[in-house]
Each structure stands twice: as C-alpha cells, then as structure tokens.
N, C-alpha and C positions, 0 to 999 in steps of 0.2 A: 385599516380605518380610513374613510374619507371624512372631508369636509361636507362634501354632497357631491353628487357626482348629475349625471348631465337630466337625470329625467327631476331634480332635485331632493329625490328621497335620501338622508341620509343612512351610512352605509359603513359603521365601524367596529368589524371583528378582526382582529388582530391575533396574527400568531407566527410571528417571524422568530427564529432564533434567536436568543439577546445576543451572542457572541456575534454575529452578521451586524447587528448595529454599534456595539461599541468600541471598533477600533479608534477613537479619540479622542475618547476620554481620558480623567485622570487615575492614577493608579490607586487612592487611595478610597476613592467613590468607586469605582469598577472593584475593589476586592473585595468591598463592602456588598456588592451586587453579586460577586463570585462566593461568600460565605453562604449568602442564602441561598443560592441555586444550592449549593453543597445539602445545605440542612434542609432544603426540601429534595434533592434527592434520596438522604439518608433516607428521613421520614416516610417516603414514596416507599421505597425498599420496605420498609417494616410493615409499611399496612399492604401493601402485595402479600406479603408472607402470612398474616394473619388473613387473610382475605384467604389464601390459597389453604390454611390448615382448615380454616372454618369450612370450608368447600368440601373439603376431604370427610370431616367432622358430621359433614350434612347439617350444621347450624349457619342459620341466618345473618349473612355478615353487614347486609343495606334492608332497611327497613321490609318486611313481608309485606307483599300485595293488601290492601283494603280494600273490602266494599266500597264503592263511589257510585255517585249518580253519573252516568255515561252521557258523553258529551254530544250535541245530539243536532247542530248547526250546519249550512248548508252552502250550496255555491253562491249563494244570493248574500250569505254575512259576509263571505273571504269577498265580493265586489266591494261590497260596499265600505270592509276596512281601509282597500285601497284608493275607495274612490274619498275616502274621508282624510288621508293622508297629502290625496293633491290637492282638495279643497283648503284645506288648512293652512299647506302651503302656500299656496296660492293666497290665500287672505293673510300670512304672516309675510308675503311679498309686496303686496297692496298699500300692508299699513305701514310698512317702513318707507316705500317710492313720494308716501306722502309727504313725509320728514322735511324735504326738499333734499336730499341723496341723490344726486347724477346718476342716471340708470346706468354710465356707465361703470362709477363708482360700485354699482350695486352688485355688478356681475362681476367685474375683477380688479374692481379698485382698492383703496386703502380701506372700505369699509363692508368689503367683500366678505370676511371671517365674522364679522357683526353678523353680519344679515344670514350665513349659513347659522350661527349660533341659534338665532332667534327663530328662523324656520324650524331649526331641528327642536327646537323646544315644544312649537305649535306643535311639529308632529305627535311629539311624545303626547300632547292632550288628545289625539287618537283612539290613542289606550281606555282613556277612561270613557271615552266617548262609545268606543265598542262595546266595551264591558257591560255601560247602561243600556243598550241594546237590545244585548244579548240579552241583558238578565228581564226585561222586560217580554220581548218576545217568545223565550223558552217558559216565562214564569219561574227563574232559578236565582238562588242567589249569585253575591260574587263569590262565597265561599267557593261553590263548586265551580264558578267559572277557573277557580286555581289561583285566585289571592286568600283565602283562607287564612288567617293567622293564631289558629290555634295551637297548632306547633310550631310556632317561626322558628325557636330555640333551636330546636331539633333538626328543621330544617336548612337553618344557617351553616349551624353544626357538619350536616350532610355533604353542603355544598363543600363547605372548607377540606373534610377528607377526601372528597372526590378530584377538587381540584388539586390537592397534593399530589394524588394516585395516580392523574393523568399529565400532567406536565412535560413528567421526563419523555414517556411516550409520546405524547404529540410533538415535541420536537425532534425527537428521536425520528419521529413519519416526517415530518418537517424536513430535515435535512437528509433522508433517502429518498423524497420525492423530489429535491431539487438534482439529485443524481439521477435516478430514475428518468425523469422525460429531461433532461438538460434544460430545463427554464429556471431561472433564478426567478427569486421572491421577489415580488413586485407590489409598491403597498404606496397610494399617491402619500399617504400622510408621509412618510421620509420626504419625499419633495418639497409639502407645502414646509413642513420645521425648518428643513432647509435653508429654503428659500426666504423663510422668514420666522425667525425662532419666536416672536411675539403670539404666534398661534398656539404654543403650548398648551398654555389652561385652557384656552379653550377647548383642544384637541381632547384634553385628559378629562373633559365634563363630557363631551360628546363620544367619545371609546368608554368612560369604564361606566356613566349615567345612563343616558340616552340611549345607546347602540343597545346593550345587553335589553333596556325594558320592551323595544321596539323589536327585534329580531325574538325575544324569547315569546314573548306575546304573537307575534305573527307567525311564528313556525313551528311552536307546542302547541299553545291554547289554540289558536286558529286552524292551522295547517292540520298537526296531529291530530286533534278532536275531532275536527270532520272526516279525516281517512278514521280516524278509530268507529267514527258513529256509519261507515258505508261497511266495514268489517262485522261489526255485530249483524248487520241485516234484519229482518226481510230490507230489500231496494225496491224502490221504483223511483222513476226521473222524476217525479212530483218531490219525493224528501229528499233525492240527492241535491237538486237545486233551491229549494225553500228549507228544508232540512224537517226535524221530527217535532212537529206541533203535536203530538198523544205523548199520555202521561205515563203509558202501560210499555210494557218492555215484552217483547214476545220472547219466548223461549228460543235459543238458540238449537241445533241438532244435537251438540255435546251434551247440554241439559239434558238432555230424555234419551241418550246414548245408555241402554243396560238398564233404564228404570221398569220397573212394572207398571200394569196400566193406571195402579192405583201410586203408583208415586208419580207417572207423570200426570194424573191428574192433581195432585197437588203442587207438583212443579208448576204448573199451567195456573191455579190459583195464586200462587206466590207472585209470578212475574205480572201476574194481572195487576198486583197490590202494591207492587216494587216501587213506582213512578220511577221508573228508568235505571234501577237500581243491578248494576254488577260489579262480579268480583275481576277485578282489574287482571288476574291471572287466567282469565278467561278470556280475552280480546288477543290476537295473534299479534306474530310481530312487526308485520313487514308496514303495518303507520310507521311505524318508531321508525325502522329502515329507510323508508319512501323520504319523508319529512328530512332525516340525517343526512338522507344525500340531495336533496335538494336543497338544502341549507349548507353543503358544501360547492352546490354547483350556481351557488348564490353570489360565489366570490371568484367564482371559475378567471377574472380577466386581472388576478393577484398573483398568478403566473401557479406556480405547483402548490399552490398552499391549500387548494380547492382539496385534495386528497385527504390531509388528515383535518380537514376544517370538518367535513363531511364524518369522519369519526369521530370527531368532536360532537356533533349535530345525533349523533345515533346515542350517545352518551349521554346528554342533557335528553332526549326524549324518552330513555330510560327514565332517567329521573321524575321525569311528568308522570310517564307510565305508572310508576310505584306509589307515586305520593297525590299524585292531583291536585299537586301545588306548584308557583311560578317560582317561590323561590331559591328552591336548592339551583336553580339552573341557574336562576338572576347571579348569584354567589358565584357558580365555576365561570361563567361569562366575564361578568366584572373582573375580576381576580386575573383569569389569564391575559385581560387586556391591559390592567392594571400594572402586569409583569413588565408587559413589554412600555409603557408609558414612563414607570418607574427607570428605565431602561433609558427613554428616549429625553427624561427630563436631566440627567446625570450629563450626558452626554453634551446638553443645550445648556448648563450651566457651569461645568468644569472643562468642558472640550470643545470643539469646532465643528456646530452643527452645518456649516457646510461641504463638511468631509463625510458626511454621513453616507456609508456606503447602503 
C-alpha cells in the first residue's frame, strides 16, 4: 500500500507476510494475531477438501456461470478512466493549495498525509463518475456494469470463503517468491508508519476502503470487460477503440459449432434478440489471465510480491467472471489488506513501529 506514489494515483494492495512485520510487537496482541491465522488456516484446509470432493463429485462448489449482458466498452472508456483520475486529482490539489498550506507543506510536510488522504478520496469519486458514463453510453444499467445488489448476501458470503481459501496460499507464493528471485518484500507504507505512526488510520482507510474500490473497479470492470468484449468478436479497430455501440450480439463459431441449418438459424434469431446477452462459460480465459497478471505487474516495484499479487488478480477475475459483480472481489481485496493493517496497527500500538522490519 502507498500513500501515493509519484504520478499521484493512489496505490494500496498489500500482501506481505504478517510474520515479516511483527517482530515487535507484544506477545499477547501477536498471539492473539497468531490464533487467527491458526483458525483461518484450519478453515482454509476444510473448504480445500470440500472444494476438492465436490470437484471429484462433479458438483458445483462457487456459484455456476450465469447468463449476463457482456461487457462491451472500449480503449476510449480505459482513456478516459485515467484521464478522470488525474483530473480529479488535480482539482483535490488545487482546493487544498487554496487553504493557505505551504506547497511545500503540501508535498511533504506535516500536512502531507492530509492532502494524499483527500486526493485519494477525490479519486475514489472516479468510480462513480465512470460508471455514469458508462451506463449512459452503452445504454446499461449499473446492475450490469457489476454493482448489482441483488445478491450482495451471497456475494459477501463468496468473497469471505474465497478469502479464507486463499490466504494461506498467497503467502505461501509470498514467502517462496522472496526465495525464488532473492528480493525482499518492499512495501513504502512500512516506511511511511515508521516514520510516523500517526498515518495509521489513515493508512487503514486508504488500503482496506479506497485501494480495493479503485483497483477492483479498474482491473475487473474496466480492464477485464474490455479484454472479455475484444474475446467474444467480430473486431474491428472502430469497437476496439469506441467499444460496441449495437444492441445485437453476433453469434460466436462455438454457437453454431455441430448445429443444423435450422438450429443455426435460430441461434442467429436469438442473438439478434439477446441485446448482448451471454453465457459467461462461453467467453475464454486468457481476460481473466491478461487482467490477473497485469494487476500483478501493477505492483512489480514492491519487490517479489508482484508474483502472487498476480495470482491474487487471476482469482478476483475469476470471480467477476462468475458472478458479474464487483463485490465478491471488493471482500477478498479488503480483507487481505485488512490482514496485514490489522497486523501493522498491533504492531504501532503495543511495539516499536520504528523497528518495523
């Protein structure tokens, strides 16, 4: 997790080992941290097993694929999410220099964690700003844009077992990928707590708030939906750059793979009728992959953590895959940054967060 880093986009996914950060702490807040890793390892362990008979079973252990309106946005939305990001920035820069704040107070003075706070807030109104966009331009709601809340419960639900199931594994990658290329975990937020433990809550509103709505919104809904809308096809540079202004969804080759003439004539009625309507077990994998590892190669200068952050990224876009919603990921995002803030607040209130290794 940063504060903000140099282009000022904030930038907080976290996944360092908690054992790497709490050598100094106290011993009865660290067992207290050490029971729960216990009991989500347990936990982890059982729903692997269940997960692994249900596989065997041929029963459905994460939600079955659904019908969904296919996401259908272009290079010209991802510009302008970004360009909406700096602007914003940029005006939550503006109105604080008015304050009367010392520009150089501003960039790294005593009111330096302020004013990254405040930007990072501006950004997050991005999100909604895209959203209306979107949902104007394609004609879509935001259900389908992937805020949807008609199964939040379920979806909440989702995320909680996924994040159990993956934990021990990512840090498991975690700590074989700092053997692997010999780079230690490199993460500025250890620095800034460091350096000055009063940035905590802020730290813990911008990692487990902000970071997860901004990353999952820019790398599922955004990223992935447009690698998933150039996978479905027909292309041409006209939709891959403006994206799909028709309502009609053309028949893919697997649709009319093995039909007769008279089934794919009504295949070809259907999709005429569909307005953009597929079955999500239809769309291949390699968005979900694409997205996963650039969302890993996102945090590439965090030293080896890029490796399983990157399998982290391929797991939350599973979950977009499946569901067509933002939240099961919002869930495993927050939660595991959650882990380690939980971690880092223990640490900055019972131990010496200048020993923070």
């Amino acid at each position: 997790m940063t504060l903000s880093n140099q282009s000022g986009i904030v930038d907080a996914t976290i996944g360092s080992p908690l054992s790497e950060l709490a050598v100094e702490a106290n011993t009865f807040p660290m067992a207290m941290i050490g029971m729960l890793l216990f009991a989500i390892l347990i936990a982890s362990s059982m729903l692997w097993w269940k997960f692994i008979i249900a596989y065997i079973k041929g029963i459905a252990f994460f939600p079955t694929f659904q019908p969904r309106q296919i996401q259908r946005w272009g290079v010209i939305d991802l510009a302008m999410a970004v360009a909406s990001v700096f602007v914003l920035s940029a005006l939550a820069f503006g109105l604080i220099s008015r304050i009367g704040v010392p520009r150089v107070d501003l960039m790294s003075g005593t009111a330096a964690s302020v004013v990254k706070v405040a930007i990072a807030t501006f950004q997050l109104s991005s999100v909604a700003v895209m959203t209306i966009l979107i949902a104007i331009r394609y004609r879509m709601t935001i259900s389908n844009i992937g805020w949807s809340t008609e199964r939040l419960v379920q979806d909440i639900r989702l995320g909680l077992v996924t994040f159990v199931m993956i934990l021990p594994p990512i840090y498991i990658l975690m700590a074989l990928s700092t053997l692997m290329f010999k780079q230690p975990y490199n993460h500025p937020v250890v620095d800034a707590i460091k350096n000055d433990p009063s940035t905590l809550p802020m730290a813990i509103w911008l990692a487990v708030v902000i970071a997860p709505i901004l990353e999952e919104f820019g790398f599922r809904v955004l990223l992935q939906g447009f690698l998933e809308s150039i996978a479905r096809g027909p292309l041409s540079l006209k939709m891959v750059i403006f994206g799909r202004r028709e309502t009609t969804l053309y028949p893919h080759d697997s649709d009319l793979q093995g039909a007769s003439p008279e089934q794919a004539t009504d295949i070809k009625i259907f999709h005429n009728n569909s307005e953009m309507i597929v079955d999500s077990k239809q769309l291949p994998w390699w968005p979900v992959i694409v997205s996963g590892v650039l969302f890993g190669l996102a945090h590439f200068d965090y030293g080896a953590s890029w490796l399983p952050l990157a399998v982290l990224g391929i797991v939350l876009g599973y979950l977009y895959r499946i569901t067509n919603r933002i939240w099961p990921g919002l869930v495993v995002h927050a939660c595991l940054n959650g882990m380690t803030m939980l971690n880092l607040t223990i640490i900055t209130l019972y131990g010496d967060p200048s020993k923070i290794q």
